[in-house]
C-alpha positions as CSV (number, residue, x, y, z in Angstrom):
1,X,45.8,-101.1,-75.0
2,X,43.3,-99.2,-73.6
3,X,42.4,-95.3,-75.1
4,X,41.8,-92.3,-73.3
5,X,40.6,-89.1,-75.1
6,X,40.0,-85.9,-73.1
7,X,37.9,-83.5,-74.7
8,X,38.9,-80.2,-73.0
9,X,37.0,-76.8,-71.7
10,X,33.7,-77.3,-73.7
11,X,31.9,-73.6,-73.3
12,X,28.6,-76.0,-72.8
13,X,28.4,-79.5,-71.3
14,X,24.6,-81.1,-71.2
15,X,25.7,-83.3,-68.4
16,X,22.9,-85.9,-66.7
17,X,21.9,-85.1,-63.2
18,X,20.9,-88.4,-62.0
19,X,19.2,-86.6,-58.9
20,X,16.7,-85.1,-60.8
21,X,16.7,-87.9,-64.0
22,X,17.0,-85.0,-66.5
23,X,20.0,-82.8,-67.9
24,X,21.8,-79.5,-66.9
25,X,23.8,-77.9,-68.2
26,X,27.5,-77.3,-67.3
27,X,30.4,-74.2,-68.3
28,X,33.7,-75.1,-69.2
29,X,34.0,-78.6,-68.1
30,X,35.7,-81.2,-69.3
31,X,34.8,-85.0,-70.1
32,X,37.3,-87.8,-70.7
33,X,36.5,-91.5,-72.1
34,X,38.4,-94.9,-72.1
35,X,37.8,-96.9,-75.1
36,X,33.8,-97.1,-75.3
37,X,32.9,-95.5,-72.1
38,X,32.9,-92.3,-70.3
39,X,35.3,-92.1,-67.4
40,X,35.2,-88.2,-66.1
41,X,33.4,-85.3,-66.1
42,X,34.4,-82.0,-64.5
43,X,37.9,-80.4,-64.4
44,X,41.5,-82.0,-63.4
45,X,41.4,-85.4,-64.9
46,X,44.7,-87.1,-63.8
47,X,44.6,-89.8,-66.0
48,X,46.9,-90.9,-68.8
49,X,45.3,-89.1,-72.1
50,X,46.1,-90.0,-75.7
51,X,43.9,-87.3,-77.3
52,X,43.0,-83.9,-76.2
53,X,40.2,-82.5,-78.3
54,X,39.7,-78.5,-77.3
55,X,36.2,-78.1,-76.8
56,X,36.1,-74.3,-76.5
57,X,33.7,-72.5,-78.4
58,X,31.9,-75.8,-78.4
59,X,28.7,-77.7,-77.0
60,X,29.3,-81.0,-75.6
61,X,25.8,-83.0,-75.5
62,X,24.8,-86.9,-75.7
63,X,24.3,-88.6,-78.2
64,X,20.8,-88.7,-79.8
65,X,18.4,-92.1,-79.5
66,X,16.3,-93.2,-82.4
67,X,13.4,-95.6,-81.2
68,X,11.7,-95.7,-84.8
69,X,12.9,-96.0,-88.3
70,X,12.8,-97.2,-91.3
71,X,16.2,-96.8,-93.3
72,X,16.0,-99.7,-95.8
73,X,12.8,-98.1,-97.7
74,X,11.8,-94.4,-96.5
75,X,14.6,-92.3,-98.1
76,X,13.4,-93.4,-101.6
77,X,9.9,-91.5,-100.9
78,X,11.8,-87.9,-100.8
79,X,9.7,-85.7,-103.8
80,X,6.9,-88.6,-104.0
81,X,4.5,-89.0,-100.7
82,X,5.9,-85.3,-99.2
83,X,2.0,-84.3,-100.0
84,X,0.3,-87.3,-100.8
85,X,-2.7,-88.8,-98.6
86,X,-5.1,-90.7,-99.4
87,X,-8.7,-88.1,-99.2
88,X,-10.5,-91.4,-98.7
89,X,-8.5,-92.9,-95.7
90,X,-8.3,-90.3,-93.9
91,X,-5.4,-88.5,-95.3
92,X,-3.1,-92.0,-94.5
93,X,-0.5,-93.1,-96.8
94,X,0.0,-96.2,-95.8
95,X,-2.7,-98.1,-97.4
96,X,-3.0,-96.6,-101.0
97,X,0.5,-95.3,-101.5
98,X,3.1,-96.3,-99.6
99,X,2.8,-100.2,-101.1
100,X,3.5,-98.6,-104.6
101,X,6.8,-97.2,-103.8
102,X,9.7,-99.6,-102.7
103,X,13.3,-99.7,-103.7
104,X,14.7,-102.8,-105.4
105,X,17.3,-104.9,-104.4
106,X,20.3,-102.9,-105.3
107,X,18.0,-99.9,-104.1
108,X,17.9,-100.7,-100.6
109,X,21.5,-100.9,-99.1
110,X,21.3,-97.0,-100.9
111,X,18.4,-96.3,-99.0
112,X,19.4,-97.4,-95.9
113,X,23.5,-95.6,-96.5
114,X,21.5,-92.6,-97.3
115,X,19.4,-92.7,-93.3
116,X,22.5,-93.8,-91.2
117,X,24.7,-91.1,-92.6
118,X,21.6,-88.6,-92.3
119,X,21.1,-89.7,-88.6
120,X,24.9,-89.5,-87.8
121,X,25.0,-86.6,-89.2
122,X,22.3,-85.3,-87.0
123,X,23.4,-86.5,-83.6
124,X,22.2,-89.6,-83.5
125,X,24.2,-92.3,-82.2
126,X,21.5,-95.3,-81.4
127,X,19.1,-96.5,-83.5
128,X,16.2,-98.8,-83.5
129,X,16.0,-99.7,-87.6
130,X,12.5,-101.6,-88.4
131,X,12.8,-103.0,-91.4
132,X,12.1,-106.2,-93.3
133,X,15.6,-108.2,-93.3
134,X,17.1,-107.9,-96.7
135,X,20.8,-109.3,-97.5
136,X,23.8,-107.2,-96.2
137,X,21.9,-105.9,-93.2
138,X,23.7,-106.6,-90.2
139,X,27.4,-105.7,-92.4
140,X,26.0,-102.3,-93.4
141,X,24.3,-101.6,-90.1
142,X,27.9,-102.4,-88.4
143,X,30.0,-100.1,-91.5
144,X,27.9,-97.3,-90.3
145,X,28.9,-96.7,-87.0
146,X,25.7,-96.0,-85.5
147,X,25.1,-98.2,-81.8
148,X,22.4,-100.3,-83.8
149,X,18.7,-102.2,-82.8
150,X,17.7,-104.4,-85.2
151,X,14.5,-104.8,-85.6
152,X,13.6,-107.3,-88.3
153,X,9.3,-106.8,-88.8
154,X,7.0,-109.6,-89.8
155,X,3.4,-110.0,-90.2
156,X,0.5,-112.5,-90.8
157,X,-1.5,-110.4,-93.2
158,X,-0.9,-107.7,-96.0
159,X,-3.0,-104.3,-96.6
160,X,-4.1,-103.4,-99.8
161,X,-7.1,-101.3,-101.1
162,X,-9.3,-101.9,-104.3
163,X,-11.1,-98.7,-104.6
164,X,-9.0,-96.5,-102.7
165,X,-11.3,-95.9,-99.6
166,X,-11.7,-99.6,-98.0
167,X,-8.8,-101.4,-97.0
168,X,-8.5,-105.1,-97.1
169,X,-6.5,-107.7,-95.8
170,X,-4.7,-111.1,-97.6
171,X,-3.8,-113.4,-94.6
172,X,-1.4,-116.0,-94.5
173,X,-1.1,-116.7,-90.6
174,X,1.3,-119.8,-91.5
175,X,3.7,-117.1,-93.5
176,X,3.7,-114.6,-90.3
177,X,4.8,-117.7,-88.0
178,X,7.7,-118.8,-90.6
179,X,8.6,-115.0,-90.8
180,X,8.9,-114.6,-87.1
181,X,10.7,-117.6,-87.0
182,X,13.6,-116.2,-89.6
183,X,13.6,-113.0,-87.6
184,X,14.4,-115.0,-84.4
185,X,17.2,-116.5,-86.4
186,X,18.4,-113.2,-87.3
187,X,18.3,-111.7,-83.7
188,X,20.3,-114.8,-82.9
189,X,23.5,-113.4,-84.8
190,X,22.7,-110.2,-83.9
191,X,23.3,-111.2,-79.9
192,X,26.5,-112.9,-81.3
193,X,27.5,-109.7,-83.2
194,X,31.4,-109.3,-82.7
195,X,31.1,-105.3,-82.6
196,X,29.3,-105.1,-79.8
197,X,27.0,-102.5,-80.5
198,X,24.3,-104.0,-82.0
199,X,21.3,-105.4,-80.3
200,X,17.6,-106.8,-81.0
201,X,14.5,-105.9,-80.6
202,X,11.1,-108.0,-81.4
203,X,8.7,-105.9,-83.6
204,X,5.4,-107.7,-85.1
205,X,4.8,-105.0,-87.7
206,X,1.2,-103.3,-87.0
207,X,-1.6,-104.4,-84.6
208,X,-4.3,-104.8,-87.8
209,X,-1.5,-107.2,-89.8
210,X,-1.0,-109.4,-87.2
211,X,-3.2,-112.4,-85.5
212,X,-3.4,-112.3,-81.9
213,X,-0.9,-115.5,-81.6
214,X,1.7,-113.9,-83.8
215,X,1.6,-110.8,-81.4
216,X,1.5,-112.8,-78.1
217,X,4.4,-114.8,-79.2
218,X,5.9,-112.2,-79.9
219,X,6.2,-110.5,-76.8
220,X,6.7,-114.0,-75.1
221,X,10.0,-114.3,-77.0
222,X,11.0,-110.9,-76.2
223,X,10.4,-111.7,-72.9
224,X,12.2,-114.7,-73.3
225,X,15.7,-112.6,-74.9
226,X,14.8,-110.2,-72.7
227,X,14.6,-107.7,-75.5
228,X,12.3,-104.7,-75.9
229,X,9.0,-105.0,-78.4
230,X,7.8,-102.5,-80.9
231,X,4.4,-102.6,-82.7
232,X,3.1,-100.0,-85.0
233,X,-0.5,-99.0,-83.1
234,X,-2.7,-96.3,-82.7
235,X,-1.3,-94.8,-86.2
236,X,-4.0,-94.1,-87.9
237,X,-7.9,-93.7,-88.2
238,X,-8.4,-96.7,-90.2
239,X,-6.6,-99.2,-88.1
240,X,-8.6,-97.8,-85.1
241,X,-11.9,-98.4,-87.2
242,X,-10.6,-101.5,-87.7
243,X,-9.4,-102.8,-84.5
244,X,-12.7,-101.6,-82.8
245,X,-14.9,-103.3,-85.5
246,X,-12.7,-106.7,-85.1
247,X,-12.5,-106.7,-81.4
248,X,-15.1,-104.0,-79.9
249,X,-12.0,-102.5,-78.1
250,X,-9.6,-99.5,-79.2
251,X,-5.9,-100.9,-80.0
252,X,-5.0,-99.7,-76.8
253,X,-7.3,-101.6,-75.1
254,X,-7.0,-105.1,-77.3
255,X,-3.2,-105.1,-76.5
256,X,-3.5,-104.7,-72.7
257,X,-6.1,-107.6,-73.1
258,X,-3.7,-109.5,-74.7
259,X,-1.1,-108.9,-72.3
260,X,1.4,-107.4,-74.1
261,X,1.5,-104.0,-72.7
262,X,4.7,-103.4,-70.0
263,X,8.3,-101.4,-69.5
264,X,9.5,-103.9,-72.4
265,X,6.8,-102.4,-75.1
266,X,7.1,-99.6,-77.4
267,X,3.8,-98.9,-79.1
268,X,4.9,-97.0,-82.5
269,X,3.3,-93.9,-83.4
270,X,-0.2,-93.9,-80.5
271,X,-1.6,-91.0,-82.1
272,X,-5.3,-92.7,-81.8
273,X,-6.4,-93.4,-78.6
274,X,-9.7,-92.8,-77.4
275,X,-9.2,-89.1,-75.9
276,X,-9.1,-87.9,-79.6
277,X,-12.5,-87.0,-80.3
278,X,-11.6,-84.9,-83.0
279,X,-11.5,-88.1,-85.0
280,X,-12.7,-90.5,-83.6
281,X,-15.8,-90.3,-80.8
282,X,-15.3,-93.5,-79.4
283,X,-16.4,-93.5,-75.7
284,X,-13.6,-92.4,-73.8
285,X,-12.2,-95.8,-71.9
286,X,-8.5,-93.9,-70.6
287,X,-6.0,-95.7,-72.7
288,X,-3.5,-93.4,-71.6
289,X,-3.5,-94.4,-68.5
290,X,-3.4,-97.9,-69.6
291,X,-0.1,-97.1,-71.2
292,X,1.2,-95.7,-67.9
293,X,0.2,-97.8,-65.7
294,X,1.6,-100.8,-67.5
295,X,5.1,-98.5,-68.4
296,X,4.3,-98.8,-72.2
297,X,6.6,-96.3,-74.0
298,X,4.9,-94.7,-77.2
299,X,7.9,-94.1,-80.0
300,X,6.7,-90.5,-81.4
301,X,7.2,-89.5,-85.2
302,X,5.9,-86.1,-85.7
303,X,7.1,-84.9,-89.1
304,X,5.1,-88.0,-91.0
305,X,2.2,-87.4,-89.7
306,X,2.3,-83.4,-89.8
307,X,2.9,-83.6,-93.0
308,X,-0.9,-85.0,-93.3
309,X,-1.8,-83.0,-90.7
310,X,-2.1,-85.5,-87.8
311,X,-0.5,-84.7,-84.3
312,X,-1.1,-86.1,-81.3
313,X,-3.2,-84.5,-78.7
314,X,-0.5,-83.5,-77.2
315,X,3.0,-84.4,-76.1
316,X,2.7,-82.7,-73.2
317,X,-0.4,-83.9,-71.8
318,X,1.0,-87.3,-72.4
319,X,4.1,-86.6,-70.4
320,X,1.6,-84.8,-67.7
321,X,0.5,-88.4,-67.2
322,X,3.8,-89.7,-66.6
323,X,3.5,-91.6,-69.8
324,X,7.2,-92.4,-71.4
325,X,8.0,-91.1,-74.6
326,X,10.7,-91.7,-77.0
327,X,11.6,-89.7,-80.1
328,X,12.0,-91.3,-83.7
329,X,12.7,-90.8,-87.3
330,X,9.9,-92.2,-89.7
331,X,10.8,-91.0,-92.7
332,X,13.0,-88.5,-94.5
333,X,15.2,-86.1,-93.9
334,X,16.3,-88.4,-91.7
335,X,17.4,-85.4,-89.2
336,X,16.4,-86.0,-85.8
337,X,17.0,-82.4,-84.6
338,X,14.4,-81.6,-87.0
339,X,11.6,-84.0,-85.6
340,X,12.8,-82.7,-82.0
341,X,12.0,-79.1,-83.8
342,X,8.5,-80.6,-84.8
343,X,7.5,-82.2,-81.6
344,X,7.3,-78.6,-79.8
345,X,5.4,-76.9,-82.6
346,X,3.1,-79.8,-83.6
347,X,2.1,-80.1,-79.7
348,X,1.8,-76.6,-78.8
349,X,-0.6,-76.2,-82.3
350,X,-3.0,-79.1,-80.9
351,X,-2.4,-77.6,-77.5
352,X,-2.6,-74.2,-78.2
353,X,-0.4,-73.8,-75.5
354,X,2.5,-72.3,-75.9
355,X,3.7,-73.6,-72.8
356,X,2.1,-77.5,-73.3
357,X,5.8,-78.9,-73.7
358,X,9.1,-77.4,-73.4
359,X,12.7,-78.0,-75.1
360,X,14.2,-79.5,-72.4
361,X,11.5,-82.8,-71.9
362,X,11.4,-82.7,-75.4
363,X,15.7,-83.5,-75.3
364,X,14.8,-85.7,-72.5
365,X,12.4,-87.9,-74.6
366,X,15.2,-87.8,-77.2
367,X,17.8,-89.3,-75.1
368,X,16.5,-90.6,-71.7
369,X,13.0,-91.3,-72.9
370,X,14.5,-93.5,-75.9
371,X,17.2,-94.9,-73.9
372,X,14.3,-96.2,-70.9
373,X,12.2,-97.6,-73.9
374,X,15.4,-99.6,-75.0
375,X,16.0,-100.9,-71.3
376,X,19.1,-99.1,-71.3
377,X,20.5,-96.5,-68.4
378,X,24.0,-96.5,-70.4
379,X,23.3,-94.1,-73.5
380,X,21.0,-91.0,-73.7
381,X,23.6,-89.5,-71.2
382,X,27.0,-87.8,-70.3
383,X,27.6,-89.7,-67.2
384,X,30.7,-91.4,-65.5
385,X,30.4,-95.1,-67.0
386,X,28.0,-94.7,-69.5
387,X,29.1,-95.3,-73.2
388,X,30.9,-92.8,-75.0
389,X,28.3,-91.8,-77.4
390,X,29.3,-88.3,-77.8
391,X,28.2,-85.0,-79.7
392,X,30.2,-82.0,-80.4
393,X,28.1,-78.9,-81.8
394,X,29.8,-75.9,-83.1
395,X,28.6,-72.9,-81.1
396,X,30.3,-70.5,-83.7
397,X,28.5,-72.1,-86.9
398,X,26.6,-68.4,-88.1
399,X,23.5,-70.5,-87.8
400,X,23.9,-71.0,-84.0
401,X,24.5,-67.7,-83.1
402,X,23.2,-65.6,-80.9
403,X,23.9,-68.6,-78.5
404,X,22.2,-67.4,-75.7
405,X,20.9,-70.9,-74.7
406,X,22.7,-73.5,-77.2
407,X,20.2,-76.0,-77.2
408,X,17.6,-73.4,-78.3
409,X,20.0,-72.5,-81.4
410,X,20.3,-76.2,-82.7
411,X,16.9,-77.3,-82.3
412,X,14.5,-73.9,-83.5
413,X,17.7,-72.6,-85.7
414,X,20.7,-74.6,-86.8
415,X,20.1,-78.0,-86.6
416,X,22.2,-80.3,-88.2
417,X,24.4,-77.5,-89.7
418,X,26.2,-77.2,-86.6
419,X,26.9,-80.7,-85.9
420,X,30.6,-80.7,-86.3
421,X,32.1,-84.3,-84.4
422,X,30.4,-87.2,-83.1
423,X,31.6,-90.3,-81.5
424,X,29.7,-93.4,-80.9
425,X,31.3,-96.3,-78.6
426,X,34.5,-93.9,-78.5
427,X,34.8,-94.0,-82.2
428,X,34.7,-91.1,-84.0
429,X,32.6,-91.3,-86.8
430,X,31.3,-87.9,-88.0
431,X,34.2,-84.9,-88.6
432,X,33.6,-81.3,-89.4
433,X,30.1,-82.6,-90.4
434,X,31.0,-84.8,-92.6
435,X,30.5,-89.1,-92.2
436,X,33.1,-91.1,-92.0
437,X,32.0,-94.8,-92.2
438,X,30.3,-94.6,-95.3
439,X,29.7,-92.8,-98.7
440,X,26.9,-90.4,-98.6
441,X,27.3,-89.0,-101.8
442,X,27.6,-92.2,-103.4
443,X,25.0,-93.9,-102.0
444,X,22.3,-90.9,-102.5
445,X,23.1,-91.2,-106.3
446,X,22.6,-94.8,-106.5
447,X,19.3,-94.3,-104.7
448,X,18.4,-91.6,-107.1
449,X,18.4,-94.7,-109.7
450,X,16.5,-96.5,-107.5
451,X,13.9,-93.8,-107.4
452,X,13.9,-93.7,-111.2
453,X,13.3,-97.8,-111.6
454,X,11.0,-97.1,-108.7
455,X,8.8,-94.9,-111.2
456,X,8.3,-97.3,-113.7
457,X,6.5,-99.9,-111.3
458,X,4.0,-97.8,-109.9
459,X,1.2,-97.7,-112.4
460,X,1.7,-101.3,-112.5
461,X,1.0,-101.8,-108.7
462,X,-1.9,-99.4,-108.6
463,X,-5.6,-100.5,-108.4
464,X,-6.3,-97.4,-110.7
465,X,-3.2,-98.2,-112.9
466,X,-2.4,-94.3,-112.5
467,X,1.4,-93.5,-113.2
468,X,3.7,-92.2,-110.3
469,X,3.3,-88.7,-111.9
470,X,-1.2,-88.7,-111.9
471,X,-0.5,-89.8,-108.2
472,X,1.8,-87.6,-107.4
473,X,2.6,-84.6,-110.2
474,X,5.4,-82.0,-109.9
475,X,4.9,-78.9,-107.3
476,X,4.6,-77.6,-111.1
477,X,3.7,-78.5,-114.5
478,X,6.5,-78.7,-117.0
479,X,6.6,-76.0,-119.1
């Protein structure tokens, strides 16, 4: 029989105002759901209710949509690539690094347990997981709770450096159309998933690993399942070194000539287009308005690349443009409040503008930004029939207070701290802060071993045979 829960007299209520396509926020109003989607909001619900949660003293917002992440593999990096760059690539990890450092096969569902809890845990109640498909995926994706995109990646080539300041690539173009192929087969039983909540998404992995057929199939397939498509471009100098020596073009520009830019396509990361001089001085061509013009979303990561010292330039004057932007989680903590946090700062540094972006289009790219990326108008929102993806915040956690403006308090203050309940699809799945679905505390100690077998492979992987510890020493020497 069908469920109604009525979550009573929240002091706050960030309720969508479809008039305006944004959020406002609303004082002690009430919101009901049936099952999996919302069916009220305002006062004097008349409906039969099962559940009354009393939301006084409480902020009632939407869930929280993650367009980019990487659960099976980034958790495992925590204490290891926090500072570490390459000085010859341009302060990138990827190339250098980030091959040396990948949990096992018993590492992995750790890894990933460890980034679903931290995202629940941090009002996140969608998310887009690009990932290479390991065994257990789909089970562990579904355990969790979270409304789920899976986004199995594939590739033609593979990056690797011999000297630590040229990067190379190993193709196998056959390898990258048999890998697509399994991914199709895996977004097959994703579509006939019993839960309900978890979808697809086509992703060839990054515009430099990937032949121009592999890409365009790509997005003819998502076309085809009528799914949205992620590629990793515009992430760093060297790919845009090497995508204008290739082609002549910026990535930007190759992709629209391949016709693979439109509403469907996320481009991950699009830090590198040819506005940013700074780095670059390629002769300016517009590629944001490329982007817009074609309704290409860009899926922005800020902590990862602040960490190195990369921003892009800036968040605001993307939005200015009309450009859509989605918010995700590259790497760890996996705590979206705290990229949200990062996106302001990082963009009002570059800016040097205090007013280049504000909180609230910085909450809209985290919820409606992420949700039009994902072709959805049902999630990102508290609206009368969207689904029941849910956030309760404590406005009385020490950490929130003063609440003048509640928002302000979680995202530049609290963050995850005050996160007390969260439902997803009308389940509840995160209690007094605490996850429900799964065993964080088990799974980060199994990943902790992970880390420590992870240790022992490194100097075996490097081109300089260097051990985890000459890459990467302690904050400081042992004593």
């Amino acid at each position: 029989m069908p469920r109604t829960t009525l979550i009573k007299n929240a002091s706050f209520l960030v309720a969508y105002d479809a008039e305006k396509n944004t959020h406002s926020y609303r004082r002690n109003c009430d919101i009901a759901f049936t099952d999996g989607a919302i069916v009220h909001i305002g006062e004097g619900f008349s409906g039969q209710i099962d559940e009354t949660i009393d939301a006084s003293g409480m902020m009632v917002m939407p869930g929280l949509v993650d367009i980019h992440s990487h659960p099976a593999s980034e958790p495992m990096n925590k204490g290891w690539n926090d500072e570490l760059g390459s000085a010859r690539l341009y302060g990138s990890s990827l190339y250098e690094f980030m091959p040396l450092f990948r949990p096992d096969e018993e590492g992995t569902p750790a890894s990933a347990t460890v980034a679903y809890s931290e995202l629940l845990m941090s009002g996140v109640t969608t998310l887009v997981d690009m990932s290479g498909a390991w065994d257990g995926w789909l089970d562990l994706f579904d355990k969790s709770g979270l409304r789920g995109v899976v986004s199995p990646m594939y590739r033609s080539a593979r990056w690797y450096t011999k000297d630590g300041h040229v990067v190379e690539y190993e193709w196998h173009p056959a390898e990258g159309e048999k890998a697509m192929a399994d991914a199709m087969s895996l977004l097959d039983k994703v579509a006939a998933h019993p839960s309900g909540r978890l979808t697809g998404m086509v992703s060839p992995s990054q515009i430099d690993t990937c032949t121009p057929e592999l890409i365009k199939e790509s997005f003819a397939e998502a076309e085809r399942r009528n799914l949205p498509f992620q590629i990793h471009a515009a992430q760093s100098v060297v790919e845009f070194h090497e995508i204008t020596r290739r082609h002549g073009m910026t990535p930007v520009e190759w992709l629209e000539s391949l016709e693979v830019l439109s509403p469907r396509s996320i481009i991950g990361h699009g830090i590198f287009f040819d506005h940013h001089t700074s780095a670059l001085n390629w002769p300016k061509r517009d590629d944001i308005g490329s982007l817009v013009r074609s309704g290409t979303s860009v899926a922005h990561c800020p902590v990862v690349f602040q960490r190195r010292g990369i921003a892009i330039q800036s968040v605001g004057g993307y939005l200015r443009r009309g450009m859509n932007v989605g918010i995700g989680t590259d790497t760890f903590p996996h705590n979206m409040i705290e990229e949200l946090r990062a996106v302001g700062t990082g963009s009002r540094m570059v800016s040097e503008d205090v007013w280049d972006v504000r909180l609230s289009q910085i909450f809209d790219c985290a919820t409606l930004g992420g949700a039009k990326a994902l072709l959805r108008d049902d999630i990102g929102r508290l609206a009368v029939g969207a689904k029941a993806d849910i956030v309760l915040v404590d406005l009385n956690h020490p950490m929130m207070r003063p609440v003048r403006d509640p928002l302000r308090s979680l995202v530049h203050a609290a963050a995850e701290r005050a996160v007390k309940t969260v439902f997803v699809d009308g389940r509840k799945v995160v209690d007094n802060g605490r996850v429900l679905t799964m065993d964080y505390e088990a799974a980060s100690a199994a990943l902790q071993e992970a880390q420590y077998r992870a240790e022992g492979r490194v100097a075996e992987a490097d081109w300089a045979g260097r051990s985890s510890y000459e890459i990467s020493p302690y904050t400081y020497p042992e004593g």
